[in-house]
Structure formats: C-alpha cells, structure tokens
TITORLO-154788 format. One record per residue (C-alpha): residue number from 1; residue in three letters; chain; z, x, y. Coordinates in steps of 0.02 Angstrom, whole numbers, plus 50000, padded with zeros to 5 digits. Each point is the difference from the previous one (the first is absolute). Layout:
residues N
     i    aa   ch      c3      c1      c2
   NUM   Ala    A       Z       X       Y
...
END
This chain:
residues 371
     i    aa   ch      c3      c1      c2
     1   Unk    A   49286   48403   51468
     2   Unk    A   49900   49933   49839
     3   Unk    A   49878   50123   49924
     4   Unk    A   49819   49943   50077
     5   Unk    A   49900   49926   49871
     6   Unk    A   49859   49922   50067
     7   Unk    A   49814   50105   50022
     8   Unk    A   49909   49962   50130
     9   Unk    A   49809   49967   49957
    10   Unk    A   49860   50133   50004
    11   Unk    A   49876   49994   50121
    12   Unk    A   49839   50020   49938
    13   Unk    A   49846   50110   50016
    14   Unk    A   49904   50052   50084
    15   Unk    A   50136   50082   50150
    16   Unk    A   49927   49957   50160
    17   Unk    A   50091   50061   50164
    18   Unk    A   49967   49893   50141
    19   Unk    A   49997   50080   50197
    20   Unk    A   50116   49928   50101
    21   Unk    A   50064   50018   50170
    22   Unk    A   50154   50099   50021
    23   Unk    A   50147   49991   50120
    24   Unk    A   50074   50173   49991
    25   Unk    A   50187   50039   50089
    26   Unk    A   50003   50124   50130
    27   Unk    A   50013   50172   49944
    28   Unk    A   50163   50019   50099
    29   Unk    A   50059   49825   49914
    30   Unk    A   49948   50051   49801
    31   Unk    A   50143   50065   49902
    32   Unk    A   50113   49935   50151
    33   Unk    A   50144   49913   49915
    34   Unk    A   50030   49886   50136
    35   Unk    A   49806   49945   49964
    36   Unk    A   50074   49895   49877
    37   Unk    A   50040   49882   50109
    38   Unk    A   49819   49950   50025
    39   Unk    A   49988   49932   49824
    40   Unk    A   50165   49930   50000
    41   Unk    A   50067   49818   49990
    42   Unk    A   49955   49858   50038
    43   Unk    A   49828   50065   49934
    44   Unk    A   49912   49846   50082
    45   Unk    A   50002   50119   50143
    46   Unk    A   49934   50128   49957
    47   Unk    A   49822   49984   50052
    48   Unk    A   50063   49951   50157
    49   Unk    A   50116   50162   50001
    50   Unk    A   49856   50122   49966
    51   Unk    A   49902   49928   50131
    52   Unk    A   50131   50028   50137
    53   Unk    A   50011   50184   49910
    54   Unk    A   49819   50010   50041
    55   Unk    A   49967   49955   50187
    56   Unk    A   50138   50107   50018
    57   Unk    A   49912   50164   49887
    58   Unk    A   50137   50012   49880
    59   Unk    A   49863   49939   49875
    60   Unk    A   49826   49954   49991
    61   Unk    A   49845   49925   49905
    62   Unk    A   49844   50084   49947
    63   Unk    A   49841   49953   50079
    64   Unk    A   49910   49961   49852
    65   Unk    A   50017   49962   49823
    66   Unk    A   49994   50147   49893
    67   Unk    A   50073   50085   49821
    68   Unk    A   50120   50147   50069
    69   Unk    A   50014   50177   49888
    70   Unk    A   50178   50052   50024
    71   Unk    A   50074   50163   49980
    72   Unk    A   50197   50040   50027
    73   Unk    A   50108   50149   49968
    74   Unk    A   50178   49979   49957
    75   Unk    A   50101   50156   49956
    76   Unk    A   49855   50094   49965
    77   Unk    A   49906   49881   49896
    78   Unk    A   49857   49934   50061
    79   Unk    A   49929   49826   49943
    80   Unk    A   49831   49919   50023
    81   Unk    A   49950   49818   49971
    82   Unk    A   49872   49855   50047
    83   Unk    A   50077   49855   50101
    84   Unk    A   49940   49848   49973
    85   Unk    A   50012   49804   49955
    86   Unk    A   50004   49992   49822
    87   Unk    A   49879   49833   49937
    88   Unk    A   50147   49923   49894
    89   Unk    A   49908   49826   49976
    90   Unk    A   49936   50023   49808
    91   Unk    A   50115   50041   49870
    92   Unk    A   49987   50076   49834
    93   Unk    A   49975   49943   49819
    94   Unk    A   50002   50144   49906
    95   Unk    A   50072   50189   49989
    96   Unk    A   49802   50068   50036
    97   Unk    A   50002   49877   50167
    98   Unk    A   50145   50070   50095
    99   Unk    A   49983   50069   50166
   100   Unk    A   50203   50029   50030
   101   Unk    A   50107   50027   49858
   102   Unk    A   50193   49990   50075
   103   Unk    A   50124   50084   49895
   104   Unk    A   50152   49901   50028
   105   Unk    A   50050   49827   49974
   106   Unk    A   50047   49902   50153
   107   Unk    A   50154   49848   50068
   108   Unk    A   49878   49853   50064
   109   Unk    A   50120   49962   50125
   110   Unk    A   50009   50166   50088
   111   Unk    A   49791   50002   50004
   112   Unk    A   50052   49812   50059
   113   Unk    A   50105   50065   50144
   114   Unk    A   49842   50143   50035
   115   Unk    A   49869   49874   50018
   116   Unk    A   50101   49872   50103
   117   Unk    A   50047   50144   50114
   118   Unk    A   49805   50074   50017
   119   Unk    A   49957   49795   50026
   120   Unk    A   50125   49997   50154
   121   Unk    A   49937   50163   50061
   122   Unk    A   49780   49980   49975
   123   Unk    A   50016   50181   49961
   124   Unk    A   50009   50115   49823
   125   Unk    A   50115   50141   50108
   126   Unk    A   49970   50140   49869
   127   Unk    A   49870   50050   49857
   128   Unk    A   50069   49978   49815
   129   Unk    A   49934   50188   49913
   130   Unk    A   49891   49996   49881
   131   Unk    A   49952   50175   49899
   132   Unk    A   49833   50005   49886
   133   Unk    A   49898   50150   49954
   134   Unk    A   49829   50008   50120
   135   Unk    A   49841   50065   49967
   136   Unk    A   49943   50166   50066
   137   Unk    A   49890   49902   50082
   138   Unk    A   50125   49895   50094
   139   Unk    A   50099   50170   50049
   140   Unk    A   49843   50093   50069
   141   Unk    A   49957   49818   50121
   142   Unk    A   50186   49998   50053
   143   Unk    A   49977   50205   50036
   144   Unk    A   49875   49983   50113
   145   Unk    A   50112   49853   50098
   146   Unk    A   50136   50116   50030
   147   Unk    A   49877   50138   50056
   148   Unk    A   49965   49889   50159
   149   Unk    A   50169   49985   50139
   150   Unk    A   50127   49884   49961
   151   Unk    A   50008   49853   50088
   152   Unk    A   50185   50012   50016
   153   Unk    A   50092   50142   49965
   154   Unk    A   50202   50046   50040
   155   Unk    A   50166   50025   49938
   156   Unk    A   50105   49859   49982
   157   Unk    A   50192   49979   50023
   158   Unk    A   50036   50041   49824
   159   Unk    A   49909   50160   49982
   160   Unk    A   49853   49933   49925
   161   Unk    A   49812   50090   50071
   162   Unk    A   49877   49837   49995
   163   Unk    A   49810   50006   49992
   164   Unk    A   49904   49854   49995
   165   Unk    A   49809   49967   50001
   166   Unk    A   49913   49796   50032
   167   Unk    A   49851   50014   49888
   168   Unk    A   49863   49872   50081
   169   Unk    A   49855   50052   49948
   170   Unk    A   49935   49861   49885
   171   Unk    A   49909   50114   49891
   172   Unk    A   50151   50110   49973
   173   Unk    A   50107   49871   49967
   174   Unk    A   49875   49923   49876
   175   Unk    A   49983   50157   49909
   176   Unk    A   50203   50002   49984
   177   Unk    A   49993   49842   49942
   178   Unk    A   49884   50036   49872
   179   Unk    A   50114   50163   49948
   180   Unk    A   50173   49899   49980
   181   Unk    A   49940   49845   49913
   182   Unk    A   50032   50023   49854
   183   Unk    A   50142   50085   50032
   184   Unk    A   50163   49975   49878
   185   Unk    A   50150   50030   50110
   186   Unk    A   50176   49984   49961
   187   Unk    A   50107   49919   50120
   188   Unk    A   50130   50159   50052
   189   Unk    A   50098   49904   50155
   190   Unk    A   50021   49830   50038
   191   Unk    A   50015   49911   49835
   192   Unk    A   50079   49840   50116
   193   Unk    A   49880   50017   50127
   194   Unk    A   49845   49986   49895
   195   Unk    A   50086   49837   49902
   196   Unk    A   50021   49950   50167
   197   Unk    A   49830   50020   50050
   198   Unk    A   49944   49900   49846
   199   Unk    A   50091   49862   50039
   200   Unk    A   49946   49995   50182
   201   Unk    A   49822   49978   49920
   202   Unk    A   50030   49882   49897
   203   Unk    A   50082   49882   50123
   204   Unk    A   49879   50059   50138
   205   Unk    A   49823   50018   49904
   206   Unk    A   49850   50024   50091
   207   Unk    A   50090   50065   50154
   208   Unk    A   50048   50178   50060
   209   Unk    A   50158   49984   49884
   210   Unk    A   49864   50045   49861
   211   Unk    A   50016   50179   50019
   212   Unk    A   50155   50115   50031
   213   Unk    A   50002   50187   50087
   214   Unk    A   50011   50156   49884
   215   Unk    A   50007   50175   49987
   216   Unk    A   49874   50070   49848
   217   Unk    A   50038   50180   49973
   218   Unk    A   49935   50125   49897
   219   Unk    A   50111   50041   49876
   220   Unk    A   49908   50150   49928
   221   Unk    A   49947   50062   50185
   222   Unk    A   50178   49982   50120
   223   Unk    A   50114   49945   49884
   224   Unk    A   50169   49889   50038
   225   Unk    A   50135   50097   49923
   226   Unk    A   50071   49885   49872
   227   Unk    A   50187   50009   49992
   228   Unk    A   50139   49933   49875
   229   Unk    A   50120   49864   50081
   230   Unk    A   50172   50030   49913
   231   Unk    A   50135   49899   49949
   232   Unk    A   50203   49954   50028
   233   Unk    A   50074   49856   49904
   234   Unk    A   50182   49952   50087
   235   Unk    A   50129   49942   49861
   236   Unk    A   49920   50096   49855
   237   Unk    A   50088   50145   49929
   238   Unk    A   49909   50162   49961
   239   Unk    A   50052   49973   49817
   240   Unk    A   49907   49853   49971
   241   Unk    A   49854   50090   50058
   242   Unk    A   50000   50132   49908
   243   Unk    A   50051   49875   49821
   244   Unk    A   49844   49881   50053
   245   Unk    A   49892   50152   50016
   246   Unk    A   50063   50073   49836
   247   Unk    A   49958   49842   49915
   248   Unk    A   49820   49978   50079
   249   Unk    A   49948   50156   49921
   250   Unk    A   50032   50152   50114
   251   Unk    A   50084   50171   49977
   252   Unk    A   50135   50003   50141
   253   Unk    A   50090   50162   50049
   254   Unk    A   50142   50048   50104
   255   Unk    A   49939   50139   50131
   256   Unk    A   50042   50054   50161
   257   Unk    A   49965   49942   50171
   258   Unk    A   49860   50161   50021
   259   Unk    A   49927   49964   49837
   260   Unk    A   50007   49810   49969
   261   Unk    A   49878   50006   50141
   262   Unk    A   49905   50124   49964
   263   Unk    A   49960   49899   49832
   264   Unk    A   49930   49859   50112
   265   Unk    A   49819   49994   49967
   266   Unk    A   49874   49877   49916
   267   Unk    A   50081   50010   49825
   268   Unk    A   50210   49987   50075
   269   Unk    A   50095   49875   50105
   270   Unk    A   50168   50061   50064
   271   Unk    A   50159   49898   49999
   272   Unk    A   50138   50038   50118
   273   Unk    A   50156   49934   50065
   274   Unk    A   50030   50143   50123
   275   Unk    A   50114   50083   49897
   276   Unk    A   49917   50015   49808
   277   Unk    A   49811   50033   49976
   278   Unk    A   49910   49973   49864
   279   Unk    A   49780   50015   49963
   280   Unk    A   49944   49849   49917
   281   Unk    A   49828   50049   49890
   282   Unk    A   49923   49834   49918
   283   Unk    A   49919   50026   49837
   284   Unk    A   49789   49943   50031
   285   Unk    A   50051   49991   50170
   286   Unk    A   49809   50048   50036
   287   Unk    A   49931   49838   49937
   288   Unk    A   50099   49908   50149
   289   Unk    A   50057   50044   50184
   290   Unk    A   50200   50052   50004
   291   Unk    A   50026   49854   50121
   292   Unk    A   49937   49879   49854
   293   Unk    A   50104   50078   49881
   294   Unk    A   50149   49989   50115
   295   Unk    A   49973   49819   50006
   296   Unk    A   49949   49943   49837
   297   Unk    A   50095   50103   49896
   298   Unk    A   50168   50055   50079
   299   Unk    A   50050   49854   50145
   300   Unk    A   50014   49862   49855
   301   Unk    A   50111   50085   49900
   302   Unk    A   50113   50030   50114
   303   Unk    A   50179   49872   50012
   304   Unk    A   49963   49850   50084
   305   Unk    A   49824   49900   50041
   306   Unk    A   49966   50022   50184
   307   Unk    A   50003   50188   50083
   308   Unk    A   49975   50017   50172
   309   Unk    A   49892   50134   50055
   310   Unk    A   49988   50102   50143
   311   Unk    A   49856   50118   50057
   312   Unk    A   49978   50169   50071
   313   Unk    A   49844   50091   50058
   314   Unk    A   50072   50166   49999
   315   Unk    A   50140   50115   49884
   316   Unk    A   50081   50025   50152
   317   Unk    A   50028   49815   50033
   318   Unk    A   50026   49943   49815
   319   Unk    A   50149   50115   49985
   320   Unk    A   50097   49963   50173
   321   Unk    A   50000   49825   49934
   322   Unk    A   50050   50081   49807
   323   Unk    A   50195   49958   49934
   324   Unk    A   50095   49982   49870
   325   Unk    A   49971   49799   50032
   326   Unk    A   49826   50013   50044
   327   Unk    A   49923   50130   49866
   328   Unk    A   49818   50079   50047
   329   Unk    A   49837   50005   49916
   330   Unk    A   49876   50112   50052
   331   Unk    A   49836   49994   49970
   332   Unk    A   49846   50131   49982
   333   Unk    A   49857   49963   50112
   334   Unk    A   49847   49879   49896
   335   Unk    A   49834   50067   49958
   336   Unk    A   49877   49922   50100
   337   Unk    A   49863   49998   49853
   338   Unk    A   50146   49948   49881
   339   Unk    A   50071   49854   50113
   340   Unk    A   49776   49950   50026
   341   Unk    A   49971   50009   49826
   342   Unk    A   50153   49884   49961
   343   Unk    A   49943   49876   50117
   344   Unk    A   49828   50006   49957
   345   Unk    A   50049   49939   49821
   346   Unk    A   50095   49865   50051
   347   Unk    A   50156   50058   50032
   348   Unk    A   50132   50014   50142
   349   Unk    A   50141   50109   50069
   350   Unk    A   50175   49932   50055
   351   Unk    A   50026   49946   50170
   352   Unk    A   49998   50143   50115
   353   Unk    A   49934   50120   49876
   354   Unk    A   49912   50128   50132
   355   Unk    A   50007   50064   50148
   356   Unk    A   49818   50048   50090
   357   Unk    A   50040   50107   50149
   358   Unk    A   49962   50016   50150
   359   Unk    A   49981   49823   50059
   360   Unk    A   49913   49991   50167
   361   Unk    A   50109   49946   50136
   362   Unk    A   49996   49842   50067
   363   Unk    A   49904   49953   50139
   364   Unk    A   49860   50123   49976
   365   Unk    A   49893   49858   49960
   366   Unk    A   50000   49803   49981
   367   Unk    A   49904   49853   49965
   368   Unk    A   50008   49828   50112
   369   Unk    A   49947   49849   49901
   370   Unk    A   49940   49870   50091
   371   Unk    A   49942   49821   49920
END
C-alpha cells in the first residue's frame, strides 16, 4: 500500500462532548469474539441485528442520554476516560484553534470505506482515543464520579475489569464541559475513524452525523502506555539496511542478540535478520522520533522505489516474521511529549507510528445514530 498522505482537518475549539444514548453489549457478549458478528456485513443490518440482540438481553440501551466516565484494567493497567459525542461540525484555521491534532496522515478511501460502513450501520460502534492533559480541576470532578457505584461493573471475556458511570446531572456535566473545552487533544487511536467522521459531517450537516463518540483520557492522570510498532520489509537484505543507515548519518555496530537489544532505547533502533544484529544510533536523533528517521532518512536510499512494509506491535511478533528475505527493524517506544510537541508544530509521524495501549474492548460502549 501507498504511504498515506492526506491530513485530515482539525476540528476546532472549543471541545464540546455531547451526551448521547448508549447501547452497551451484554457483559457476557463484550470481548466475545463471536460478538463480531453483530457488526458484521451487510452493515445495513446492523441496527436491525442489535435490536434482535436486545429483546433477547444480549445487549441493551441506556435509558437516558448521558456522558459515561469509563474506567478499564487490562493487564494491570488501569485506564480512565470521558465518553462522549465529540461536536466535529466547525473546523480549524489556525495552529491556536485546534481541538484534535491527529498525528498521522490518512488513505481517503479507507476513511471512505469507514464512513460508508457507519452510514449502513446508523451507529459509530467504538470511541476513537483521544489523550490531552486535564486540569486538576477536571480530575478532582471526575474523582468524586467514581466515588459513587458504578453503573455497570464486570469482567469481560477478554480479561478486562470494566467500570462505567452515566453522568446526568446537568450541572455536572456543564461544569465538565466547561473543564475540557479548551482542551488540545491529540488523536492516539482511530486516525480513519475520525476522517471518517469528518466526512460523515460534511455530507450529513446539521444532523446527528455532526458529532462522533470518543474516549478523552487523561494523559498525565491514567496514562495509555504508548508503545513502538516495529518493522519487517520482505525482499530487502540486511545489508542494504545497514549501507542506507550508514549513509543517513548513524553509527551502526555489530553486537549480539543479548546486547543489540539491550541498546534499544530512545537514542538506538536495532536491525536484525535473525541471524546478525546490529544497534543503529542516529546522530541528532533527539530532534526527531526514530520512526521519522527510519522513514525519511534510511527507506529511500535503499535499491529500488517502492518497499513494502509490514507491521508488528510487539518484539516477539516482529522477529517470528524476521528472515534473511524479510530483514527487521525495531523500534524504541516514542515519547509522548516528544511525538505532542512534534505535532503541535506542524508536523507528523509515519503511518502507524504508535501504539497507545490498552484499547478498550469492543462492545463496552456504542453510539446509534439516527437521522
């Protein structure tokens, strides 16, 4: 696939999260695989699917129209965010108007194929994250929320503990509006989904299509870990990685399997074909993320003009798929303030740059859109 070039636009300020009315699977049903099947083609019938899932209790809709606090654990880690529908109608004309700053470019036609399929469906099935910094203010409101019993509160099929709150009150949810509004949040999951949800306003305006569900979490209160998402490129050899990261400007040495990645942190990459290691250390590598410098630096100098690319969330999984015909990059996990400040000046990472984990799983929550 072609690099994605295209940004989507910035929604502006001030943030405003909307209440809406939830339909929530089953606790037995979230984290079910065969749950799937729910959302699944032909997405025209969806709505007409999670009905039937409803008289039946494997699902059901809230009474009322409320913003949700959500808190999940996931292997120890414990995430807490607001749920809500995002007002994407007015968009942004400069840097100090941005609401949602996305860090990746994105293909038009796959946000195409999004909205199309969340069109056929009248429903946005999962919240795109977004992370910002909060005010104290904002934490000590949210505090007192979780203080009172969840609403809903069990383990789903994955392993996941969920907690979830429906915040009615119109003065509380006033005074959280007030707190988030001007907000700058940088789009951590879902870079198709929110292009999606653009375009679904833009063809739909002045409907319910002009606002899309989120997740805002606190990024200096319960943190998403932010990961690296490493590389294998089939039909390169390992040599021509390590020539086009000589000639980018990097000191490259030959080390052991134990050490090469013990070198990986934020100032070395490791290359590997399984059998040779080496620790790749860019010179000024701390003006830039390692991803960028991957590349624009070392990917067009290599032999030929089109590499294809294929992408691992884990070591583990980057070096099962690692040969001598499909060398490995791996990457050290980005610096959250590094890859905000980046983005904040303009700039962008490469397509799947990060990794912000744990995602919620699916099902937990959802928003119907009716017209």
């Amino acid at each position: 696939m072609d690099s994605a070039t295209v940004v989507p636009p910035y929604v502006a300020k001030p943030l405003e999260l909307l209440p809406f009315r939830a339909v929530m699977l089953s606790p037995a049903r979230v984290g079910d695989p065969a749950s799937a099947r729910a959302l699944a083609r032909p997405y025209r019938d969806v709505a007409a699917r999670l009905g039937q899932w409803i008289d039946r209790g494997d699902a059901c809709t809230d009474t009322a129209p409320a913003l949700y606090l959500h808190e999940y654990t996931s292997g120890g880690l414990t995430v807490r965010g607001l749920v809500g529908a995002l007002r994407m109608s007015e968009r942004a004309d400069s840097l100090a108007e941005r609401a949602v700053w996305p860090h990746e470019a994105i293909h038009p036609e796959q946000a195409g194929e999004l909205a199309d399929r969340m069109l056929q469906m009248n429903l946005n099935p999962a919240p795109i994250l977004l992370v910002h910094h909060g005010r104290q203010e904002l934490r000590d409101l949210l505090d007192e929320v979780a203080r009172a019993e969840p609403d809903w509160r069990y383990l789903d099929r994955t392993g996941q503990r969920q907690r979830l709150w429906a915040v009615r009150d119109e003065e509380t949810v006033a005074r959280i509006g007030n707190l988030v509004s001007d907000s700058r949040c940088l789009l951590a999951d879902g870079h198709h989904r929110y292009a999606a949800y653009l375009r679904l306003q833009e063809e739909y305006p002045g409907t319910p299509w002009d606002a899309g569900l989120v997740m805002l979490v606190d990024q200096a209160d319960t943190p998403l870990f932010l990961g690296a998402i490493h590389r294998t490129l089939p039909h390169v050899r390992l040599e021509s990685l390590v020539r086009a990261s000589h000639e980018a400007g990097a000191d490259v040495t030959a080390q052991s399997r134990r050490r090469a990645l013990g070198a990986l942190d934020s100032t070395h990459l490791v290359l590997t074909d399984g059998e040779t290691w080496y620790a790749v250390a860019p010179r000024g590598l701390v003006r830039e993320a390692a991803v960028s410098w991957l590349h624009d630096h070392v990917l067009p100098r290599l032999p030929g003009s089109r590499h294809r690319l294929e992408h691992h969330h884990t070591v583990e999984e980057a070096l099962a798929a690692t040969s001598s015909a499909a060398p490995a990059v791996l990457l050290p996990s980005p610096d959250f303030e590094q890859v905000r400040a980046l983005v904040e000046s303009g700039g962008l990472l490469p397509e799947k740059a990060t990794s912000f984990q744990p995602k919620p799983s699916l099902g937990v929550i959802m928003r119907p859109v009716s017209v």
